[in-house]
C-alpha positions in Angstrom: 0.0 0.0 0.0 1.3 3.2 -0.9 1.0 6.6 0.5 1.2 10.0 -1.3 0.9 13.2 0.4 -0.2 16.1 -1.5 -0.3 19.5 0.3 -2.9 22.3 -1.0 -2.9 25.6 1.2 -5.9 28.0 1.0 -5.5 31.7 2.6 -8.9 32.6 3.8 -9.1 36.6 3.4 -11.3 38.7 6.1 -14.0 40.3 4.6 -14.4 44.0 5.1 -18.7 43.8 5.6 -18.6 42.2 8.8 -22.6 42.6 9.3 -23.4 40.1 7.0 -23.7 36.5 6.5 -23.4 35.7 2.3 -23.6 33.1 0.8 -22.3 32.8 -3.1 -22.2 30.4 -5.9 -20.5 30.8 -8.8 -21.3 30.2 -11.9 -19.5 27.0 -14.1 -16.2 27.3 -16.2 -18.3 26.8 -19.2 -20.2 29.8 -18.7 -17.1 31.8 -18.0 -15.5 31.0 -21.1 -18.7 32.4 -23.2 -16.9 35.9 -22.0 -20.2 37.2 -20.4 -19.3 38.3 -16.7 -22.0 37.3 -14.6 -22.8 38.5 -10.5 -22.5 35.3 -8.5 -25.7 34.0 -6.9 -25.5 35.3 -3.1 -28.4 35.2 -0.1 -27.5 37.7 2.2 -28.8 38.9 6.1 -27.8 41.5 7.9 -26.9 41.2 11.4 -26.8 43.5 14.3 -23.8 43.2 16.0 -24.7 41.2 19.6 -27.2 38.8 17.5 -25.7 35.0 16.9 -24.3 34.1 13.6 -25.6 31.3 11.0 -24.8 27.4 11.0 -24.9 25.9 7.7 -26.1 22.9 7.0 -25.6 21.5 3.0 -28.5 19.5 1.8 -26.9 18.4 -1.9 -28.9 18.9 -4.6 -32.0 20.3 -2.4 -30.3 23.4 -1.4 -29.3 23.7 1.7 -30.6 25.5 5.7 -28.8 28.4 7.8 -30.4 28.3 11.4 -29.2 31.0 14.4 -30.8 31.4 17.7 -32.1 34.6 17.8 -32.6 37.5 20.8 -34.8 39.6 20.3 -36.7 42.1 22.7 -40.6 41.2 23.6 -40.2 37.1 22.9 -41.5 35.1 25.7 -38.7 34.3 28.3 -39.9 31.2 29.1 -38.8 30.4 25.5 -35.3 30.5 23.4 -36.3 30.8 19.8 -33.9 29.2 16.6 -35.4 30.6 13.0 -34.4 28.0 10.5 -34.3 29.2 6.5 -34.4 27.1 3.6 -33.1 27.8 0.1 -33.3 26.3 -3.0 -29.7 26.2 -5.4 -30.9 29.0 -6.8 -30.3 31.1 -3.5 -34.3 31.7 -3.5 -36.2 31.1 0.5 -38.1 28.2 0.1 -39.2 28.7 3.6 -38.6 30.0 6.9 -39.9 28.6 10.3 -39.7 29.5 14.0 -38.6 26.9 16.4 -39.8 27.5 20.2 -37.6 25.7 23.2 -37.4 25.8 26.7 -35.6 28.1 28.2 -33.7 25.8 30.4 -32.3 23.7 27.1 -29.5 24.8 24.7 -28.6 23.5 21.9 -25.5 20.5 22.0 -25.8 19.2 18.6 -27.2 18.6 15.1 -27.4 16.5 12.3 -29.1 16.2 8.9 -30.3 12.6 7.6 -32.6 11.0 5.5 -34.2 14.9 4.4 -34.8 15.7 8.2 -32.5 18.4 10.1 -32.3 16.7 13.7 -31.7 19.3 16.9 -30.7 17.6 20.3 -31.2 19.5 23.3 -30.0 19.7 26.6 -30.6 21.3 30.3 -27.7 23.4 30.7 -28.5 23.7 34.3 -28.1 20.0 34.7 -30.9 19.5 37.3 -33.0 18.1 34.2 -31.1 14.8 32.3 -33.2 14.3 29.8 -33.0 15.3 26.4 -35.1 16.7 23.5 -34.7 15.6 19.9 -36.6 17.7 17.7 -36.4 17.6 13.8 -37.9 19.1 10.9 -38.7 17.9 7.6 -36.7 20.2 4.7 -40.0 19.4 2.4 -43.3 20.1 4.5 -40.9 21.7 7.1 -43.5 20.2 10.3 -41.5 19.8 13.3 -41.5 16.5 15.7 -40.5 16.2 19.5 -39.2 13.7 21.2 -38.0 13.2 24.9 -34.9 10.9 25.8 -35.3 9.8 29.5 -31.8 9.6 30.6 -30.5 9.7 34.5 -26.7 9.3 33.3 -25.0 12.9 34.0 -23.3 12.8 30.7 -20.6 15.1 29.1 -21.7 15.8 25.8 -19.3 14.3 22.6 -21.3 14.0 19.7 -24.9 13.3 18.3 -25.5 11.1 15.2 -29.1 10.1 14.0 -29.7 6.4 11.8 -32.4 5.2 10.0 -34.3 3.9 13.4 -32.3 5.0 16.1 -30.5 8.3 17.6 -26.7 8.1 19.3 -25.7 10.6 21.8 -22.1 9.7 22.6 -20.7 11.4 25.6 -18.6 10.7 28.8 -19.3 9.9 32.3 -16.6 9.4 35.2 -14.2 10.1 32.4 -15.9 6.7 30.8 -17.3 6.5 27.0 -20.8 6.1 26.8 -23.4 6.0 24.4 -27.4 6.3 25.0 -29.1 4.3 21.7 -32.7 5.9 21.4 -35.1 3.8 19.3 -37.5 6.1 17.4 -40.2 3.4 17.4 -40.1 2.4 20.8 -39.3 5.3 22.5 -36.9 3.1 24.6 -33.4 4.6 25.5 -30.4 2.3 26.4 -26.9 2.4 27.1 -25.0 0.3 24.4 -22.9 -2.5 26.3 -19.2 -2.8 26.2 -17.9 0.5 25.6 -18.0 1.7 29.0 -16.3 -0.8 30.5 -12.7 1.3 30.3 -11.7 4.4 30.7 -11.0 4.9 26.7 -10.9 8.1 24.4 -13.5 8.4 21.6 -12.1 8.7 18.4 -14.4 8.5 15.9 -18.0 7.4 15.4 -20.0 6.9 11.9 -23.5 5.6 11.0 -22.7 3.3 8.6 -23.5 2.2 5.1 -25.9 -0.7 6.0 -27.2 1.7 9.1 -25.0 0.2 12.0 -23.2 2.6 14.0 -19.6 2.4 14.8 -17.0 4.0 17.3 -14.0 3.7 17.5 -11.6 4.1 21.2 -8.5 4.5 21.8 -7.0 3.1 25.0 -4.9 0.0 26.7 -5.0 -3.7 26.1 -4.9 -6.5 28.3 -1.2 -6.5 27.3 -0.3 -3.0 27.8 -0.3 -2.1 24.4 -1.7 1.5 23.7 -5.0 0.0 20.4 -7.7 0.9 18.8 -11.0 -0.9 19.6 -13.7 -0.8 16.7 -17.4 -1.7 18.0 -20.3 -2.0 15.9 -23.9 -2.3 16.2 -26.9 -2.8 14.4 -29.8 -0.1 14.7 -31.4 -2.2 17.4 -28.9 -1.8 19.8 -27.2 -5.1 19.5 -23.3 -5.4 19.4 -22.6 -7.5 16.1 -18.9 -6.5 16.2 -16.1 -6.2 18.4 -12.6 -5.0 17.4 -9.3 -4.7 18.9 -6.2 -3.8 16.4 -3.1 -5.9 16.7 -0.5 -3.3 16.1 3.1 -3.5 17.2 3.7 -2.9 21.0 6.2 -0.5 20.3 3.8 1.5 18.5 0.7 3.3 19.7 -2.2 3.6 17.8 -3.7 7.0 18.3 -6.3 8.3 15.7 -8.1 6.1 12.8 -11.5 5.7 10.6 -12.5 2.8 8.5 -14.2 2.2 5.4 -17.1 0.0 4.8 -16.8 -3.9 4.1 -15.6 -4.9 0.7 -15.1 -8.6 -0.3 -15.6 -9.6 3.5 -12.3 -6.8 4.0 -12.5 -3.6 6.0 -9.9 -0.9 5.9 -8.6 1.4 8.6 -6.4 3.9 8.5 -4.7 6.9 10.8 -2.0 7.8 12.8 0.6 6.6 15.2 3.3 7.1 17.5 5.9 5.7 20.0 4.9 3.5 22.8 5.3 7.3 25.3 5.0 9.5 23.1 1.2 11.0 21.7 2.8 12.6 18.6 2.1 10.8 15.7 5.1 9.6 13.6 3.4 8.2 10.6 0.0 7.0 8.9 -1.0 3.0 9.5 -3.2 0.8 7.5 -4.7 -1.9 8.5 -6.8 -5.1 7.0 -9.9 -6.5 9.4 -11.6 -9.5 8.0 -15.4 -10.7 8.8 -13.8 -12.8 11.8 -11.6 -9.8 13.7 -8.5 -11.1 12.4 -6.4 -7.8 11.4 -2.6 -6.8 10.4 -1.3 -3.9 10.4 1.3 -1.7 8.0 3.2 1.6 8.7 4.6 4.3 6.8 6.9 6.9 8.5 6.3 10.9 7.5 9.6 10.6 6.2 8.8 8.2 3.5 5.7 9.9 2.3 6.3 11.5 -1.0 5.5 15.5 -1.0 4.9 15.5 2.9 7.2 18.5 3.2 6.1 20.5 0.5 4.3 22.5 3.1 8.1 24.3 3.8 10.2 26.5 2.3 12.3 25.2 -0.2 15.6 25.1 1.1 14.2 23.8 4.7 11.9 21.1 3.2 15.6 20.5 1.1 17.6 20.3 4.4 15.0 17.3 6.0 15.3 15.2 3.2 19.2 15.8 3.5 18.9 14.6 7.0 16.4 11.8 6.1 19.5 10.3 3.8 21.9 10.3 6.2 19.9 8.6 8.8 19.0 6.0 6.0 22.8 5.9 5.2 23.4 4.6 9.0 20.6 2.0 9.0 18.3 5.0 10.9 14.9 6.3 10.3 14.5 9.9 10.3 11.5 10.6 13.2 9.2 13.5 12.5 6.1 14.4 15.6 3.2 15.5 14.1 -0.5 15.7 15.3 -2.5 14.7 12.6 -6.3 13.8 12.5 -7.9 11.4 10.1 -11.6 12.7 8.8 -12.2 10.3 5.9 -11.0 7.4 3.9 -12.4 6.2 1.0 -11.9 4.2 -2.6 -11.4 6.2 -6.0 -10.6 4.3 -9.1 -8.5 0.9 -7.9 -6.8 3.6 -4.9 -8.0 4.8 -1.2 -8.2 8.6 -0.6 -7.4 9.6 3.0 -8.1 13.2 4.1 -6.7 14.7 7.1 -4.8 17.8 8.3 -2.1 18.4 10.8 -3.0 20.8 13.8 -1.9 22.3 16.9 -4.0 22.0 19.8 -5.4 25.6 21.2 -7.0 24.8 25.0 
């Protein structure tokens, strides 16, 4: 398997208007070359200065919804209000609703699936543990409510919504946990066997075939520093159980997978030293339908165009230095944090997208 790292840098200039959210699309090549210069398409709002700004969420060929919470004088305070827009490609409003909410609840996470926008809700007091899922429909925009009875004093990860079932994926005593909520049944549970550690979340995914996965970081029964891969279907039930069989001397620290091919799954992401939470390189892995997995590495240093990101003469000087270690019988050893968003196939190759960062706390 073979790595290539290609490094694309986009500068993000401030713009000078900053009362307004836009929104622009431009127009196709093809167009352009006809020599007619055209406006782009933009939706625009003007904000006062203290109001919330705009989430976006992309609905692919339907357009897409901005929603804010907004504050303004003479609403009933025993409500907080979101206004939800929805346009058409076109930039036109399709429609625009008002969502009410308790006052007690804020907002801890969204997601949009199967043509409904999902909302969960919180108290932010914490007196109250249960939670609200409301949702809208982008077509008849009608809202529906429902209530997750929880008594688990959770610290809130993430929110992901399936074709039967809601996940709210939080912490607990520093312990992973996630709350399955069955649509149909209006029965919340916690799923079993992820919070028997104290391991870090790394990544969760509805899948292709509707099972929702997570994947933890954390210690094996042998020390080593793993992944663990858990899947279940959208009952509830655990119909996989994972744990990668990497090299002791290496730690695996970040990693998604792809969906099963040909009874294979792929994973791919990061690792580093046995002590050391820097990452040093990318891994791939195999899993077959039975668990069994193996493992590959590939070093920063043997990644073709990894440094292009530097000067010229520095990026010149580290593969100077990655020669003479290679001379000796060495490998060069580069510390990177790197996170892993996607994997996935193109043509007869895998793409792997991810960007280096440095934590701000």
């Amino acid at each position: 398997m073979k790595f290539e790292w290609t490094y694309r840098a986009l500068k993000l200039l401030p713009g000078l208007l900053k009362g307004f959210i836009s929104i622009i699309l431009l127009f196709s090549p093809a167009i352009l070359s006809a020599q007619v210069i055209d406006q782009p398409q933009r939706f625009e709002i003007e904000l006062e200065r203290n109001e919330d700004p705009f989430e976006i969420v992309p609905l692919g060929e339907d357009g897409l919804i901005v929603f804010r919470q907004i504050h303004s004088k003479g609403l009933d305070p025993n409500f907080v209000f979101f206004e939800l827009i929805k346009l058409d490609t076109g930039f036109n409003k399709v429609w625009t609703k008002i969502i009410p909410v308790d006052h007690t609840k804020r907002l801890l996470g969204w997601q949009y699936y199967n043509d409904r926008l999902y909302f969960l809700f919180g108290d932010y007091r914490g007196t109250n543990r249960n939670y609200d899922i409301i949702s809208i429909d982008q077509f008849d925009n009608m809202i529906h409510k429902n209530t997750v009875k929880n008594i688990i004093p959770l610290n809130i990860d993430g929110f992901m919504v399936g074709d039967q079932a809601a996940y709210i994926v939080g912490y607990y005593n520093y312990r992973p946990v996630v709350i399955h909520y069955n649509f149909e049944t209006d029965v919340p549970r916690a799923l079993p066997t992820i919070f028997n550690e104290r391991h870090e979340i790394v990544f969760y995914k509805i899948g292709y075939y509707g099972e929702f996965e997570i994947i933890l970081q954390g210690r094996a029964f042998d020390k080593r520093t793993t992944l663990f891969i858990k899947a279940f279907d959208d009952q509830g039930n655990l119909i996989r159980d994972v744990i990668m069989n990497n090299d002791p001397k290496r730690s695996l620290l970040f990693g998604n997978t792809t969906e099963y091919e040909d009874g294979i799954q792929l994973i791919a992401g990061t690792y580093g030293s046995a002590q050391n939470q820097y990452s040093r390189g990318l891994f791939i892995g195999e899993i077959n339908e039975y668990g069994e997995n193996q493992v590959q590495y590939h070093s920063y240093g043997d990644l073709k165009n990894f440094f292009t990101y530097m000067k010229a003469r520095r990026a010149e000087r580290v593969k100077r230095r990655i020669e003479r270690k290679s001379i000796k019988g060495k490998k060069a050893k580069f510390n990177y944090r790197l996170m892993v968003h996607d994997i996935f196939p193109y043509k007869d190759q895998y793409i792997l997208v991810g960007e280096a960062f440095y934590p701000r706390y």
